[in-house]
Each structure stands twice: as structure tokens, then as C-alpha cells.
N, C-alpha and C positions, 0 to 999 in steps of 0.2 A: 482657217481663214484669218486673215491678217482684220485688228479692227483699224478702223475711222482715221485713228491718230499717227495709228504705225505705217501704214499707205500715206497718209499727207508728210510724213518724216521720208517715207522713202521717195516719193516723188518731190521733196523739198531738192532732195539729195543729187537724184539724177537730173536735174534742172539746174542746178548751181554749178554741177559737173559737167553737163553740157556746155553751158555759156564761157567755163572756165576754159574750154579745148576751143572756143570760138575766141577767144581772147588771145591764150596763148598761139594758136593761128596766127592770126594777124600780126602777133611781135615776132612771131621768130621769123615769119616771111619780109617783115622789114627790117630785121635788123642787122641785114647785112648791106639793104640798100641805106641806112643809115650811120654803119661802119665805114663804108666805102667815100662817104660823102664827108663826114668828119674827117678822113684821113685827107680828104685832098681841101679843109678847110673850105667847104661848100656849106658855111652856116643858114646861109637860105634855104639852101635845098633842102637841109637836115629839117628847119622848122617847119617847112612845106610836109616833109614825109611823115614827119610825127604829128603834123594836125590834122594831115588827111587819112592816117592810120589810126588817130583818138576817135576822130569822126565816126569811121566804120565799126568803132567799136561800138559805139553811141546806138549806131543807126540799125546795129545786129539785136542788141541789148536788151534796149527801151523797151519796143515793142511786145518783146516778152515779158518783162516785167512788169509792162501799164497792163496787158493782158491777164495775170497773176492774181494783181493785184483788183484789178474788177470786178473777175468774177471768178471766182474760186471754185461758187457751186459748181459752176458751168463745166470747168477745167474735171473736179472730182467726178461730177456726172459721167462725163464723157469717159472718162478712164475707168471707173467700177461701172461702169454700164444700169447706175440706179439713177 
């Protein structure tokens, strides 16, 4: 049985990992719509698509982290089932 600390390192782990494949999502699905817009000097559109793609990063993120961050018991309870 894994203790306390070696579980909160490993769920540190797979949480930072999660959010990072939600991230990289986001860029590589934009970044061909903001390749394409750069090559045809559409500098609006580029700063349109990168703050409505920071946005979603934001609005994916936050929420798990304000979450993390409040209650921790709550989160550990729930996953060792104590």
C-alpha cells in the first residue's frame, strides 16, 4: 500500500499531466488556424484566435486548480475512499 504522500505525488502527477494534454489540445488545434492567418497577414484574426484560445485555456484550467486548491481533503477522500 502506497502511503499519504506517495498517492498525493502521484495524483500531483496525473493532474498536471492531464491539464498539460488539455493544453497542448488547444495549441496544436489552433495552430494551424493561426499559421494560415499569419501567412495571409490577417493580424486581427491571429490576435482574435490566440485570446480566444488563452481564454479556453483559462476557462479548462482554473476551475481544477481553484478546486485543488480548496479542498484537498475532499479530492484525497474521494480517491482512497477514507
Amino acid at each position: 500500500m502506497k502511503t499519504a504522500e506517495e498517492f498525493l505525488l502521484y495524483l500531483s502527477y496525473f493532474l498536471s499531466s492531464l491539464l498539460s494534454v488539455i493544453i497542448l489540445t488547444v495549441n496544436i488545434t489552433v495552430s494551424a488556424a493561426i499559421a494560415a492567418s499569419f501567412s495571409n497577414k490577417e493580424m486581427d484574426k491571429v490576435q482574435k484566435i490566440v485570446q480566444n484560445s488563452s481564454r479556453l485555456i483559462v476557462a479548462i484550467t482554473l476551475p481544477v486548480i481553484i478546486i485543488l486548491v480548496l479542498f484537498p481533503e475532499f479530492i484525497f477522500a474521494i480517491v482512497t475512499g477514507k
